[in-house]
ROFI-999139 format. One record per residue (C-alpha): residue in three letters; x, y, z. Coordinates in steps of 0.25 Angstrom, whole numbers, plus 5000, padded with zeros to 4 digits. Each point is the difference from the previous one (the first is absolute). Layout:
# ROFI-999139
ALAXYZ ...
# end
This chain:
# ROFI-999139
UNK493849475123 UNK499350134999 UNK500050005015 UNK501449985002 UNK500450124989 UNK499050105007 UNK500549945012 UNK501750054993 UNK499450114995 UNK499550055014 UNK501449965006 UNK500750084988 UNK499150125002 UNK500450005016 UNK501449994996 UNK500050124992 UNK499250095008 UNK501049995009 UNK501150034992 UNK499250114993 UNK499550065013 UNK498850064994 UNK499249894991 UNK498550025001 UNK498949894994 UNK499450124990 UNK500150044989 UNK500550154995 UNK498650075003 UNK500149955016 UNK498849904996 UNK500249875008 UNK500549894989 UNK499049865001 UNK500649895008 UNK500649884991 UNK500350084988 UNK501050024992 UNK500350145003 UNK499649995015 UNK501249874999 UNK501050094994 UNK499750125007 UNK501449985005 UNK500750004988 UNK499250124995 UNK500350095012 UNK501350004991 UNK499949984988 UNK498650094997 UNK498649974999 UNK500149884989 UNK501350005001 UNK500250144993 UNK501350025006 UNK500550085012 UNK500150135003 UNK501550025004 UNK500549924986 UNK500649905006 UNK498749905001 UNK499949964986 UNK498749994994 UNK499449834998 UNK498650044992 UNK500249974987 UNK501149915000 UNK500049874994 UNK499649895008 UNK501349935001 UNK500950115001 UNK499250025012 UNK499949845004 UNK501650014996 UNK500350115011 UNK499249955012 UNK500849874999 UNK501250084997 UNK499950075014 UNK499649885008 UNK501149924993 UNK501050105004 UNK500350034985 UNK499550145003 UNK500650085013 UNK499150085007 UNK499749955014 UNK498650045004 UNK499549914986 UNK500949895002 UNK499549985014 UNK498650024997 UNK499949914988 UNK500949915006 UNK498849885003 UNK499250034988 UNK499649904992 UNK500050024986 UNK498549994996 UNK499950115009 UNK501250094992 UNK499249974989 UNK498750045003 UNK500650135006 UNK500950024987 UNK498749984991 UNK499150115008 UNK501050104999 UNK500349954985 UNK498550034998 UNK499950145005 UNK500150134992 UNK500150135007 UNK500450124990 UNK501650045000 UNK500350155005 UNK500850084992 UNK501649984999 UNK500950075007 UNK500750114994 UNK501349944994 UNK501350065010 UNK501149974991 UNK500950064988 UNK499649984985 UNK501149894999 UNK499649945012 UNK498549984995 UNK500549974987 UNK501049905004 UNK498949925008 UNK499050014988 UNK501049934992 UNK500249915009 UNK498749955002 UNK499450004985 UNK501549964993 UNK500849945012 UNK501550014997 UNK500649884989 UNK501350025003 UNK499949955013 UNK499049905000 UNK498850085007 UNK498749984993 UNK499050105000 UNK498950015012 UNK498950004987 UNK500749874997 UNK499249935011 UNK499150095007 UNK499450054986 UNK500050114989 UNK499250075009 UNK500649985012 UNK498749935007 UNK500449865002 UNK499749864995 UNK499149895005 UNK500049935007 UNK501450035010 UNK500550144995 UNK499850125006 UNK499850134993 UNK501050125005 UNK499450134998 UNK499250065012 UNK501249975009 UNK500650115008 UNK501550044997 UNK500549925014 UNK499249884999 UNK500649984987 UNK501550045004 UNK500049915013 UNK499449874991 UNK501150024990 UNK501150035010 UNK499449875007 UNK500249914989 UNK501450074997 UNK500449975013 UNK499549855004 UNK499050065010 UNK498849974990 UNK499849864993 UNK499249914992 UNK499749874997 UNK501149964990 UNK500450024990 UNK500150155007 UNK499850084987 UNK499950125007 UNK501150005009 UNK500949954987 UNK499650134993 UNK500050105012 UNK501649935003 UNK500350084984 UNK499350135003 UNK501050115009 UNK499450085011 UNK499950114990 UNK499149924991 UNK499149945012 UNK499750175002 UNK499850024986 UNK498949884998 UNK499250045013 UNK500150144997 UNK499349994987 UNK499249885004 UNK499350095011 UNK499750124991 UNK499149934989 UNK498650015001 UNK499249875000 UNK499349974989 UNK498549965003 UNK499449894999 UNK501549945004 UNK499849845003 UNK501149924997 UNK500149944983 UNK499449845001 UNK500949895002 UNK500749974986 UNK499950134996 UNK501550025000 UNK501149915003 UNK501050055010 UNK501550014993 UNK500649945016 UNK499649875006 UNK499250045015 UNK499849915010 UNK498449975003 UNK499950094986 UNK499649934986 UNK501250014992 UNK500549944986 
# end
């Protein structure tokens, strides 16, 4: 078995250099990575997402290290079962197996590069202070929990499937929103970010990434342990009451 995944891995690592044009077996400092490793086996998906998975440069590659394992687990299959649309990972992880997902999810779970510094906040007082609301208080009057409801006071996520949100750039977080909102993202069911992205307006989608993407990270910032709170929504693939 161990054959056959570094046998996947291979395949997956071909596939994506082709697609990424530039994906070399090394690591950051140009040093040759050692064959049968984890990192020389996700090179590929490093040349994107950053050494360890640190997150690419352009803001749109989101970063993997840090996140918990699930989450991750959770999105691979996500992209391979068509839950998630973005063609170059649904073709690659298309024939994975999920022992291999998981083993991929865990290294980059395991992985803790430091954060960079927030961008500065581009948007109005009331635009920040409308998305601060929304994220630590939600909106009661229509149903919209809190994002600290599930992902935690401090915004770091909750073991073992729920990914913390700050570091994020601004667009990453508006096109995942907007991609739940609209149908082009999904979960396994029930789909509780997609039932609460459906109550938030265009306006609050802006508000939420903008403030979001301006915090500073918090360090150490490793999501609370399993139990720690108890998500006020029922998520699929997510420990709920």
């Amino acid at each position: 078995m161990r054959g056959f995944r570094f046998a996947v891995g291979c395949v997956a690592a071909v596939l994506i250099m082709v697609a990424a044009g530039a994906v070399r077996a090394q690591d950051a400092a140009g040093v040759p990575l050692e064959p049968g490793t984890m990192p020389a086996r996700l090179a590929a998906c490093t040349a994107c997402h950053g050494e360890q998975g640190r997150a690419g440069p352009d803001g749109y590659y989101p970063r993997l290290a840090g996140k918990p394992r699930d989450y991750l687990f959770h999105q691979l299959q996500n992209f391979r079962d068509g839950r998630r649309q973005y063609r170059p990972m649904t073709n690659l992880l298309r024939h994975l197996p999920d022992d291999y997902l998981l083993e991929i999810a865990a290294w980059f779970a395991g992985q803790h590069p430091p954060y960079p510094p927030p961008a500065p906040a581009d948007a109005s007082p009331a635009t920040l202070a409308r998305g601060r609301l929304l994220t630590t208080a939600g909106d009661p009057a229509r149903g919209v929990p809190a994002c600290a409801a599930c992902h935690g006071a401090a915004l770091n996520g909750l073991a073992p499937a729920i990914p913390g949100l700050l570091g994020l750039p601004r667009d990453y977080l508006l096109a995942q929103l907007g991609s739940w909102r609209n149908g082009t993202r999904a979960a396994a069911a029930p789909d509780c970010m997609a039932d609460v992205a459906r109550q938030l307006s265009p306006e609050d989608i802006g508000a939420v990434a903008a403030w979001l993407s301006s915090q500073p990270v918090p360090q150490p910032y490793q999501p609370e342990p399993a139990g720690a709170l108890q998500p006020p929504v029922a998520c699929g693939g997510v420990n709920h009451p």
